[in-house]
C-alpha positions in Angstrom: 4.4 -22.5 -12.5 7.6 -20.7 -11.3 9.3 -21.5 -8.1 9.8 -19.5 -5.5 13.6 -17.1 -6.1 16.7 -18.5 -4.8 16.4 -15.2 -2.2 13.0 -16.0 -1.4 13.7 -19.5 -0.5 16.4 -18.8 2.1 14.1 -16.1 3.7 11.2 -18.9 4.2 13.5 -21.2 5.7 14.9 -18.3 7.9 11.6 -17.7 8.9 10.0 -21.5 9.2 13.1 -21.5 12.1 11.9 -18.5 13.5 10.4 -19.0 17.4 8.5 -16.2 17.2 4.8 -16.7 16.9 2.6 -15.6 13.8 0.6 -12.5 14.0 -2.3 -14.7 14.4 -1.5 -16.2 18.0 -0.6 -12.9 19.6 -3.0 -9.5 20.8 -2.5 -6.7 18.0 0.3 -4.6 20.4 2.5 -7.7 20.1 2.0 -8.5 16.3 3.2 -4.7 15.3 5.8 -4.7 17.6 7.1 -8.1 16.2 6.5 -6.7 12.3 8.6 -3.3 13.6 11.3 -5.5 14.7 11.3 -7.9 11.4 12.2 -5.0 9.8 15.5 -4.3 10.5 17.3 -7.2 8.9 15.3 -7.0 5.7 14.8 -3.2 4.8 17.7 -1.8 3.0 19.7 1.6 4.4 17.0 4.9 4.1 18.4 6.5 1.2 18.7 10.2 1.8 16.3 12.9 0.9 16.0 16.8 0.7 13.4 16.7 4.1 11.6 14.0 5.7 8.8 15.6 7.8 6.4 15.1 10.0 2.8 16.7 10.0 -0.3 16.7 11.6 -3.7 16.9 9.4 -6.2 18.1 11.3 -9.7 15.7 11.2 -13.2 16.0 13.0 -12.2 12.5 14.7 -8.6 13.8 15.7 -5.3 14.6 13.9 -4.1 12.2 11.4 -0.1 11.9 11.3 1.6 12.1 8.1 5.4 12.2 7.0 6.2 14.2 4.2 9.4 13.4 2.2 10.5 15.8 -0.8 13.3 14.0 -2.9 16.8 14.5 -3.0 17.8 18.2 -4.8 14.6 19.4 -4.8 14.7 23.2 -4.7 12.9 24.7 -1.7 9.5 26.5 -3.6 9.4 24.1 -6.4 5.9 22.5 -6.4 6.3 19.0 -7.0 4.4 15.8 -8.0 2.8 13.7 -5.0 2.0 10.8 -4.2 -0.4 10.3 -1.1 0.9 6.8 0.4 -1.4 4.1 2.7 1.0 1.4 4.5 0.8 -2.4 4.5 0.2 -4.6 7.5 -3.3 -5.3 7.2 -5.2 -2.3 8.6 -3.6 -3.8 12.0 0.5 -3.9 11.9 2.6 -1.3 9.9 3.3 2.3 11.1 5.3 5.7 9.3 8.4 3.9 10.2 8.2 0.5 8.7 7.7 2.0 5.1 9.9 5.0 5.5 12.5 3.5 3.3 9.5 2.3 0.5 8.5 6.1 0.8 12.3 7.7 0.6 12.8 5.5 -2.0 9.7 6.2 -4.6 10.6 10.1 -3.6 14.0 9.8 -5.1 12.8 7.7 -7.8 9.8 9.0 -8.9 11.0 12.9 -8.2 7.9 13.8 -6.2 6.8 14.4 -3.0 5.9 11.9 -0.7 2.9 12.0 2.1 2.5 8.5 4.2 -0.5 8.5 6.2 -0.9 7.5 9.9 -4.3 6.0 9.3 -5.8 4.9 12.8 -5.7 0.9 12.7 -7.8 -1.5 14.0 -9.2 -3.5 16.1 -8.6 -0.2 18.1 -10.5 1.6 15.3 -12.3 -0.5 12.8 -13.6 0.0 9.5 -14.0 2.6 8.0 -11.8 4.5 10.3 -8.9 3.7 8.0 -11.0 5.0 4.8 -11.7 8.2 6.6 -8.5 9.1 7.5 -7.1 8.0 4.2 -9.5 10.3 2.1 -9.3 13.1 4.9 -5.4 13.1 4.6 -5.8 13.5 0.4 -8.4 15.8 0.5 -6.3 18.1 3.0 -3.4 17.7 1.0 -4.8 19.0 -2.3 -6.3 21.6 -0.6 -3.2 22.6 0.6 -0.9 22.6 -2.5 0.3 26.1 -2.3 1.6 25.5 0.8 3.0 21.9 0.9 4.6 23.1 -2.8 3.4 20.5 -4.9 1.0 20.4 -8.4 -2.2 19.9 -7.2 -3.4 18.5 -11.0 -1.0 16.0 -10.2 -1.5 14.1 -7.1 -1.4 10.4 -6.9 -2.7 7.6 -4.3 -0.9 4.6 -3.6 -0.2 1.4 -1.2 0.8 -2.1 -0.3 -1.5 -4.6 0.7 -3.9 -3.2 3.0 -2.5 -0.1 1.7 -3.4 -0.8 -1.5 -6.9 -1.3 -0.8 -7.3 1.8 1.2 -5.8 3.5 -2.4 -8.3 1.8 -4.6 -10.8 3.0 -2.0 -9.4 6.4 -1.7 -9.5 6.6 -5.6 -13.2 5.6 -6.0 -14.1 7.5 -2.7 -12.5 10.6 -4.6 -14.6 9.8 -8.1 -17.5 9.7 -6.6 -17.5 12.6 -4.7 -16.4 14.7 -7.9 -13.1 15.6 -5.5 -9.9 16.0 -4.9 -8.5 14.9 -8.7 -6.8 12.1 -8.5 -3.9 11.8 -11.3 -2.7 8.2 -10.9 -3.1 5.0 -8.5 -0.2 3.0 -7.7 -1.8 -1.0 -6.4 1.1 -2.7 -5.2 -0.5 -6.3 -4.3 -3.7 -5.1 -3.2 -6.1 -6.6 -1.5 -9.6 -6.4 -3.1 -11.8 -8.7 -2.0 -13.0 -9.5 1.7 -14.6 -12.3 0.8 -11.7 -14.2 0.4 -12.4 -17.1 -1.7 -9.9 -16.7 -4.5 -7.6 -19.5 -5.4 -4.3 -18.1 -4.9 -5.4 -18.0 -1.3 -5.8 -21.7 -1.1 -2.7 -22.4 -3.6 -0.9 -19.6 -1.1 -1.7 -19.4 2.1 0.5 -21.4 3.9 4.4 -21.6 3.7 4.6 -18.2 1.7 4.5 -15.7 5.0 1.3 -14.2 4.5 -0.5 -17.1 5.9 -4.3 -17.7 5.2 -5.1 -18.0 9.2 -3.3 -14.3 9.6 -5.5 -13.1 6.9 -8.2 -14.2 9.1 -6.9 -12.9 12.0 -6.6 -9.5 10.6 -10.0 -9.1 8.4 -11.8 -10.4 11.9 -9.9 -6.9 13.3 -10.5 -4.9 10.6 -14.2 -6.0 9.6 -15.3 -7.4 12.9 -19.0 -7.1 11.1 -19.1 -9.7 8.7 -22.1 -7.7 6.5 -19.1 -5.3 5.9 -17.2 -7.4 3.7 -19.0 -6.6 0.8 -19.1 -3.2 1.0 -17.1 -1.9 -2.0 -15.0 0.5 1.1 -14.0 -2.8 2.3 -13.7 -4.8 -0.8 -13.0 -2.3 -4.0 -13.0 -5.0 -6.1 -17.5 -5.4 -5.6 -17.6 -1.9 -6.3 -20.7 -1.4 -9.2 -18.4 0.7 -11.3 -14.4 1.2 -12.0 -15.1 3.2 -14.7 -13.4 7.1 -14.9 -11.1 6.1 -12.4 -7.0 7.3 -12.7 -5.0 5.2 -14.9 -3.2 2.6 -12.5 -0.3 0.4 -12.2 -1.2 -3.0 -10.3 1.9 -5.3 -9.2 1.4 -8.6 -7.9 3.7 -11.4 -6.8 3.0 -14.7 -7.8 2.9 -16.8 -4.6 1.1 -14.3 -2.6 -2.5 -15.3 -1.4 -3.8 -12.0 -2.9 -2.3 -13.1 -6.4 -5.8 -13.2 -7.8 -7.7 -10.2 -6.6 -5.2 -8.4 -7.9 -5.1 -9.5 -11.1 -9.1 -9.1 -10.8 -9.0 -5.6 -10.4 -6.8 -5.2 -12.9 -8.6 -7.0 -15.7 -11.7 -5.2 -14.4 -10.3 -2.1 -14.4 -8.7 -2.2 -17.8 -12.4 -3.6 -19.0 -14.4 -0.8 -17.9 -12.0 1.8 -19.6 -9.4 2.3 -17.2 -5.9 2.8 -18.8 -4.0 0.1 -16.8 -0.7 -1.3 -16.5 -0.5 -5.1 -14.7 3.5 -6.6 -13.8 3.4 -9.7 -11.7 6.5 -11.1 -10.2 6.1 -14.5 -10.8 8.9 -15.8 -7.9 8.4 -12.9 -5.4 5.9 -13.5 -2.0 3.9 -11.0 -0.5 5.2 -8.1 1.4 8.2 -8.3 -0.5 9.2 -4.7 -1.7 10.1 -4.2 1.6 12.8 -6.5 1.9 15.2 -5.1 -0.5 17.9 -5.8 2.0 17.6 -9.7 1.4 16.2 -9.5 -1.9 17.5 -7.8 -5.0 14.1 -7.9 -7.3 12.9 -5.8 -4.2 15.0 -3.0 -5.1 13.9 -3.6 -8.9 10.3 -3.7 -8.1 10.3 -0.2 -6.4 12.3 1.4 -9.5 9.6 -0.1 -11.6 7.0 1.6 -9.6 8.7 5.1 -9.4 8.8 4.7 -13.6 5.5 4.2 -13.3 4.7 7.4 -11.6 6.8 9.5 -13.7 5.5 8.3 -16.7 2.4 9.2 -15.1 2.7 12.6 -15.1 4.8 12.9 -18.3 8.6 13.1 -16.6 
């Protein structure tokens, strides 16, 4: 097994001498504001774009925020690629603000517009709240091409971590109802199974950030029902069918606790028909495209993702 990168290894002991709590030992309002403030000396400068903008899509439940970034040079009426982004921080921490540079930078690099959602979070709003918005924001989105100037034949969901899951979700949610066409899924170390027995969580789950108590902490937020876990909104990965689902690209970092159900999904999904590219970064930890301030494969790993998209859609 690989070790953990040299830049990896100086960010775990920066953080084992940390006297900050964990997530886990603080109320929800402390954990994000201790996640916002991590932020700063790990996410790299916000590269610039053509408009950064933020919108409110109107729901039955209440508006749903969303930033929409259009890429450097692109001209004013030219409809555009999209990609409809769901934030990390496990339907609990995360916001518009710490993924805006992950969101400038697949903009630039993928040449597409970008729309990150303000999903409502829990334990405020539990599941399925997050679902709902998530496939509320898409559907309004499509149905809205003209006038947000983007290809509506070519539309793509994506996420990190929890946001990855509410994308796999999003993407079956929008099969099954026959609506809106979803072009391409972008799974950056998703999480797929509540149930949460998977090896890499054991091998994982302590020492590499992402601890296995915090997972706890925030599926007990999240899916305070416990019969929810295996509902295939919650856990994509127990869903009867993946087939005729958008071609995907699943990335994965090898000493992440959600290692495994993200490989599972991707063997699954390439198994039922499902054109699928898998790239696991054997050395990298979870939550780790965010840091491209501290570490370089961070930077890498988001180019890789933005290739992805454009290859998607023939660019």
């Amino acid at each position: 097994m690989a070790a953990v990168h040299p830049q990896v290894a100086a960010l775990l002991e920066r953080a084992a001498q940390s006297p900050l709590p964990p997530y886990c030992e603080v109320p929800p309002a402390v954990a994000r504001r201790l996640y916002r403030d991590a932020r700063g000396p790990l996410t790299p400068d916000p590269p610039a774009v053509e408009s950064a903008q933020l919108m409110l899509v109107p729901q039955a439940r209440g508006p749903v925020p969303v930033r929409a970034y259009r890429p450097a040079g692109a001209g004013r009426d030219e409809a555009l690629p999209a990609l409809v982004y769901f934030h990390g921080g496990g339907w609990v921490i995360g916001d518009l603000d710490t993924h805006d540079v992950v969101c400038r930078t697949l903009a630039n690099g993928a040449r597409c517009a970008v729309f990150s959602v303000e999903y409502r979070k829990a334990p405020e709003s539990p599941f399925p709240a997050a679902v709902e918005d998530c496939f509320g924001a898409l559907a309004f989105i499509v149905r809205n091409s003209d006038v947000l100037r983007i290809d509506a034949k070519q539309v793509a969901v994506g996420g990190d971590s929890a946001g990855g899951n509410l994308a796999a979700v999003v993407a079956l949610t929008a099969r099954d109802a026959g609506a809106p066409a979803v072009s391409f899924q972008l799974l950056i170390y998703p999480a797929t199974d509540q149930r949460m027995g998977s090896a890499s969580i054991e091998r994982n789950g302590e020492g590499y950030l992402l601890t296995r108590k915090v997972m706890h902490y925030f599926r007990g937020h999240y899916l305070p029902d416990r019969s929810d876990w295996a509902d295939w909104r919650a856990s994509p990965l127990l869903a009867k069918s993946l087939a005729g689902l958008p071609r995907a690209y699943v990335l994965t970092a090898g000493f992440d606790p959600l290692l495994d159900e993200g490989l599972a999904y991707a063997e699954r999904l390439k198994k039922e028909g499902v054109a699928t590219e898998y790239r696991n970064y054997p050395d990298m930890v979870h939550g780790f495209i965010t840091m491209g301030r501290v570490l370089d494969t961070a930077n890498a790993a988001l180019a890789d993702c933005a290739l992805s998209l454009r290859r998607a859609w023939g660019a």
